[in-house]
C-alpha angles and dihedrals in degrees: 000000000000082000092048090053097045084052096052095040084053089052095065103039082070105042091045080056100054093044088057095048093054092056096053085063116098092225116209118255103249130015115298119210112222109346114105122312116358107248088200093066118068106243117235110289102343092087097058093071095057087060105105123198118269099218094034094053091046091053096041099054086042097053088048091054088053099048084050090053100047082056101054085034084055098042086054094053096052098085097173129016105230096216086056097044104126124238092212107056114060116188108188088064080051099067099010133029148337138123126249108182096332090320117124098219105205094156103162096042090043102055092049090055101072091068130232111355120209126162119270081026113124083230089060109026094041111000104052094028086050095055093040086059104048090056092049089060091037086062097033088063089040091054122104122230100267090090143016131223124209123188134206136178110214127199105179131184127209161102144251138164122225135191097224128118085012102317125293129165113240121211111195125179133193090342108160131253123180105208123181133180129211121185146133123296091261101047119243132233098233137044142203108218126220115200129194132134137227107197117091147204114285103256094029128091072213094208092154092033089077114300086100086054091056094041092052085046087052100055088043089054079046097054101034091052087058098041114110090217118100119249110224092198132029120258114219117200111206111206096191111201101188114031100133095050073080106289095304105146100050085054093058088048108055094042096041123026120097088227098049092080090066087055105117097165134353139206112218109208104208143146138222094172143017103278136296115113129349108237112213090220099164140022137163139345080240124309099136090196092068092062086042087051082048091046098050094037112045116080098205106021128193116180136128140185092221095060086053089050098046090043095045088052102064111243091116104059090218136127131186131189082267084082095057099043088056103034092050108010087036082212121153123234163107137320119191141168159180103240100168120110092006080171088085093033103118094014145101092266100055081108134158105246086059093067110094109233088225083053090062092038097053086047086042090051086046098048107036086049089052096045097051085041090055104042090050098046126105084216092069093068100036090044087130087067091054109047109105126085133042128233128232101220134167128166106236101229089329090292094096153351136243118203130159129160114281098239089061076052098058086053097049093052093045082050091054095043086046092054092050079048092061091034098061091023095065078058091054103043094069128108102317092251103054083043088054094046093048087052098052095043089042082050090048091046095046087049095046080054097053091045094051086043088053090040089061107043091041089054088033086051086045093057101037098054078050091063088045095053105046077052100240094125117157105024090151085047086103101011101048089190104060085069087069094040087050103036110002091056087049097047095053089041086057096050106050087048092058098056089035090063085046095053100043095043100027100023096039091129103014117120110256079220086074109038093055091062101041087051087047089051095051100057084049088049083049101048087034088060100043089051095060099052100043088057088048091058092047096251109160078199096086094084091089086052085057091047094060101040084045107051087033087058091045095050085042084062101043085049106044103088097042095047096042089053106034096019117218098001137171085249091047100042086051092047088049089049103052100032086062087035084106109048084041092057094039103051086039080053088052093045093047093061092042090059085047095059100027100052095057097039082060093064088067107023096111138274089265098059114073099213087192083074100042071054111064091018083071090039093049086045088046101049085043085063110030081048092053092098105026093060090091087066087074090064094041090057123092077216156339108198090110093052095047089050088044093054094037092057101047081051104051089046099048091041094050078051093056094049085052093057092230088143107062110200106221128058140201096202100152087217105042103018130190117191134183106237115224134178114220123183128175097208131185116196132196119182123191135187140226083296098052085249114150097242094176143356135177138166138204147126108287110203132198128194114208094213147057085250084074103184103311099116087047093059096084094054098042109028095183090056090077142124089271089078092042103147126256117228111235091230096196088047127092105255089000096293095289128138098234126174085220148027084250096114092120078068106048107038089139102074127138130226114199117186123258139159124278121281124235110189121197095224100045126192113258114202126176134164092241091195138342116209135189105226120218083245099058111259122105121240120228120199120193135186114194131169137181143119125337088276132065146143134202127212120191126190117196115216124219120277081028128116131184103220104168142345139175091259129099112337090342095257103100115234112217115220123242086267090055103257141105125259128195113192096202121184127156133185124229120321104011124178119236117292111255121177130142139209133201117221122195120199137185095211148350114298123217088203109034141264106259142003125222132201127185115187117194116209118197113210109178142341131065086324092057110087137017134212085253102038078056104051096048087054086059093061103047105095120249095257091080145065125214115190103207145178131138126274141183128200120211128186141189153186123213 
């Protein structure tokens, strides 16, 4: 026994020694071919040690995504900070009560009561604009004499063409803007402008969209016209009374009101969800001293480049009155909104009591501090010197922000990319052999990299149109983690395959030394590269590519000594950890609000776009990059065949769950609803010829579903509601003869007509050609009068051999829509005149069947027209899991 024990005591004396002289060794980066010990192979017993457990490694990196997650979870559910709660907003006195001179002010409750608010509608046009007023006078005769409020009413009248949803021209008349003015004593040459609107979509009491926003403005004209402290600017309070009939009275506003002209910069109060925080996702066009303003003022700021640059691409279809201060004021400014539960935003349930009372006070704090900032700053009446520039600005967790000029930007990202350059190049400046061979052996990693990446969305996408075509889309509509059980657990599962396979088959006798650091190098060669591309194209956005090339090196750095002596220790799994603890919670906090804003966008995106591939497609695209540096774990592990069998099985048996529709995606919890949205429109046609003749009418409830979902889960409970009714497209007809709010039909191409009968509003449409006139340069000249209820909308179809050349509307070049043909948006508020507009033809011959057809579509949005005894009994039937948005429509066409 005591020889036995001398031997193997001797055993690893020598074995210690000759670990200790290997790595001593400075061993070549890749795998040499003859010259000295082979790198590529593990050398005896020192490999063993790299090995990690499989189970402890596992734990370890779930438990650290957790813990990320709990942090950002956390950050998103502190609304306000309370030592940053302001003592001058109050917002409970701004939804609920207080007294100003004897009048109860509940803002908030009492906008919303007066029901749904379209334009044209009594409760938006009387009833809304009434109360407003009478709280602005309330507080007008409660203010001090620091400052004085004027007050005006606005109807403008007016028209304007737009390149959004395809491009259409609106015509809007009499609609109603509040304005009020606060400023000194003494008046003041320029204004900050606040923008929210009262108005609302048919069918929504709309207090998030955007009653809450008027009722905070309310309660900051409130305390500013009591605060002792001189004002420098004025401060115009825009009341906007028809912004979702598409930005109109903004419009109205900027063009045509006498005070417009002494706007410098403005703030637009939206919402693209049901509270929560109010996320700053636009600002500008330029004017870096607006995001500063923003910066210095707000006490729990929220804001982010990349949400302006996402927004302002195009990939949300969405517009705000932003659009219209910078397009036709060309004013700087603000854009900010509610994005949380997006799922209740434009329904039934967007209701008062939803809206969190520290919500309003955390958007009350921002807004009132910018304002003041604003409207005392010697910035606001020189903005034109500062216009130029642009800011890359991020909040850090909702605690700071972090904002510095783009072009030190640009530096700092060449810097960073410089810094990766001399990282891998030291590898690459070596004898001309070992270079080669690390490059070679860097080319086959990063390949093996890209394949496993396109493995993965390829097998993800599979499985995904799978789940659409057997009609089971948007089973994590209602239950949001069934989208990472489903994709997220098969995409991992995919990934680390993938390498496993390379590892076992490529990689058999390769040192996992070596492996570690060629698999580090290939997600810095990867950001590296996106960085500087992203710089190259002028994407403010590349900042989160330097984040995560600049903290990786660093850690790189801290880790370097202890793994290249001891290999994957405790102390150099921890180090790795926290050194990329940064770039891991920030782009989880990214993605966070990005799931906010994209699940519920996918309940009304349209019937043509499968949401369960935008989908995976984002959590493919989201485990690619939160795995990047993760990948050299694989080759770290003694082994994953636990943890692919793990992640295979909680994939096979959510995804058998989801085939068998046992997660419905909608739900009627009264607390955290989750509706279906639906269209239904009980819709009579007529269409004439040349002669004026009715060649053909019909009428029905035409149904759309606002997701990809259709109607299919409505079926059962309406068998009549099935494909068997799908509608036909008129295919001579403009927009296939369908009476569409907007020019969306390329959306919404799966819609349902189910036969009615015929509607007989009380308040008909009445069209007439009003003259027809031959022009010295040989086009012919069409006038038209129409009138009708508050909401129209005007197709026009162009005939061969025809050109449209001019008409009265816009800018008076027509636009012509994505179809191909030409779309008119048309609202008007309370006692409009007719509706007179004309358009100049050219033609290069006579034309047996015309030269245009024109067709003009009514919505009724509220009142006696809206609804009909079958429309209502239809609406009964629908379950409660739904909500179907209705009114009555008609559909006229004609020939000339």
């Amino acid at each position: 026994m005591e020889r036995s024990s001398a031997a193997v005591g001797a055993v690893r004396r020598l074995r210690t020694q000759a670990q200790q002289q290997y790595h001593q060794q400075q061993p070549p980066p890749c795998r040499p071919e003859k010259e000295g010990r082979d790198w590529g192979k593990p050398a005896r017993g020192g490999s063993a040690r790299l090995l990690l457990p499989e189970s402890r490694a596992v734990l370890v990196l779930l438990l650290y995504l957790l813990g990320l997650r709990g942090l950002v979870y956390f950050s998103f559910q502190q609304l306000v900070q309370p030592a940053r709660v302001s003592k001058e907003f109050n917002a409970p006195r701004a939804r609920t009560r207080g007294d100003v001179s004897g009048v109860t002010r509940t803002y908030l409750e009492n906008i919303t009561a007066f029901g749904p608010r379209a334009v044209g509608s009594p409760e938006n046009e009387v009833f809304t604009v009434n109360y407003l007023l009478e709280q602005v006078k309330a507080i007008e005769t409660a203010s001090n004499n620091v400052h004085k409020i004027s007050i005006d009413i606005q109807r403008p009248t007016g028209t304007f063409s737009i390149d959004f949803l395809g491009g259409f021209t609106s015509y809007y008349d009499n609609i109603t803007n509040l304005v009020v003015k606060l400023e000194p004593r003494n008046g003041a040459e320029h204004a900050v402008l606040s923008n929210c609107h009262f108005d609302s979509v048919p069918n929504s009491p709309g207090a998030s969209d955007d009653a809450v926003s008027c009722s905070v403005m309310l309660e900051i004209l409130y305390y500013l016209s009591k605060s002792p402290e001189p004002l420098q600017h004025a401060i115009i309070f825009l009341f906007n009374g028809a912004e979702e009939s598409i930005l109109q009275a903004s419009h109205g506003f900027i063009t045509q009101h006498h005070w417009a002209k002494s706007v410098r910069a403005f703030i637009n109060l939206e919402a693209a969800g049901v509270g929560g925080k109010e996320l700053v996702f636009q600002t500008g066009p330029e004017n870096p001293w607006l995001v500063q303003a923003y910066i210095s003022a707000a006490k729990h700021p929220f804001a982010c480049i990349v949400a302006q640059e996402v927004f302002q691409s195009g990939i949300i279809p969405a517009e705000t009155d932003f659009r219209i201060y910078r397009d036709f004021g060309n004013i700087p400014g603000i854009d900010l909104a509610f994005i949380e539960n997006g799922y209740i935003y434009h329904t039934k349930y967007d209701t008062a009591d939803r809206i969190l009372t520290d919500s309003i006070q955390r958007a009350g704090d921002n807004i009132l501090g910018v304002l003041k900032y604003l409207a005392k700053s010697d910035s606001l009446a020189k903005s034109h010197e500062y216009r130029h520039g642009n800011l890359v600005f991020f909040d850090v967790f909702g605690m700071f922000i972090l904002a510095y000029p783009t072009r030190v930007g640009a530096i700092m990202n060449c810097v960073v990319t410089t810094l990766a350059i001399l990282y891998l190049g030291k590898k690459i400046l070596q004898p001309r052999k070992r270079a080669i061979s690390y490059l070679k052996e860097l080319a086959i990693a990063f390949g093996f990299t890209v394949l496993s990446w396109f493995a993965t969305l390829v097998g993800i996408l599979f499985v995904a149109v799978f789940i659409s075509v057997i009609g089971r889309s948007l089973s994590w509509y209602t239950h949001f983690h069934v989208s990472g059980f489903l994709y997220g657990t098969a995409a991992l599962a995919k990934l680390i395959l993938v390498h496993t396979l390379v590892k076992k088959f490529y990689y058999k006798n390769t040192n996992q030394q070596f492996l570690a650091e060629i698999f580090f190098d290939v997600p810095v060669l990867f950001w590296s590269v996106t960085l500087a591309l992203l710089t190259y194209l002028g994407l403010s956005s590349a900042f989160v590519s330097a984040i995560w090339v600049a903290f990786p090196l660093l850690t790189r750095l801290m880790t370097y000594k202890e793994f290249k002596e001891k290999g994957a220790t405790v102390t150099f799994v921890t180090t790795y950890l926290l050194g990329m603890f940064f770039p891991y919670l920030y782009l989880i906090y990214l993605n966070w609000v990005i799931f906010e804003m994209l699940i519920p966008i996918t309940g009304r995106s349209g019937s043509e776009i499968p949401p369960d591939i935008i989908m995976a497609a984002f959590i493919v695209t989201l485990s690619i990059l939160l795995s990047s540096y993760f990948l050299n774990f694989i080759y770290l592990a003694r082994s994953t065949k636990m943890t692919i069998i793990t992640l295979s099985t909680v994939f096979l048996v959510t995804f058998v769950l989801v085939c068998s529709g046992i997660f419905f995606p909608y739900s009627s919890d009264s607390a955290n609803p989750r509706p279906k949205r639906i269209f239904v429109q009980h819709l009579s046609r007529r269409f004439h010829n040349l002669d004026g003749q009715l060649t053909k009418s019909d009428s029905g409830m035409w149904i759309n579903g606002l997701d990809y979902g259709g109607i299919s889960y409505v079926t059962p409970h309406i068998p009549e509601l099935n494909d068997s009714i799908r509608t036909k497209c008129e295919e001579d007809s403009p927009l296939c003869g369908l009476p569409w709010i907007l020019p969306v039909d390329y959306l919404f191409r799966k819609n349902w007509y189910l036969p009615a009968p015929m509607v007989t509003p009380k308040n008909p449409i009445h069209f007439q050609l009003f003259s027809k006139e031959q022009m010295p340069w040989d086009s012919i000249k069409l006038t038209f009068e129409i009138s009708g209820p508050s909401h129209m909308s005007l197709y026009l179809r162009v005939h061969r051999g025809a050109t449209l050349a001019r008409w009265s509307l816009g800018d008076g070049i027509p636009v012509v829509n994505v179809g191909g043909d030409y779309f008119v948006y048309y609202s008007h508020g309370l006692q409009a005149l007719p509706w007179h507009f004309w358009i100049e033809l050219k033609t290069s011959g006579e034309s047996t069947n015309g030269m245009v057809t024109l067709g003009i579509a009514t919505h009724y949005y509220f009142g006696e027209d809206q609804k009909t005894p079958q429309l209502n009994a239809l609406l009964e039937r629908f379950p409660n899991w739904t909500f179907p948005s209705s009114w009555v429509s008609t559909y006229d066409q004609f020939v000339f």
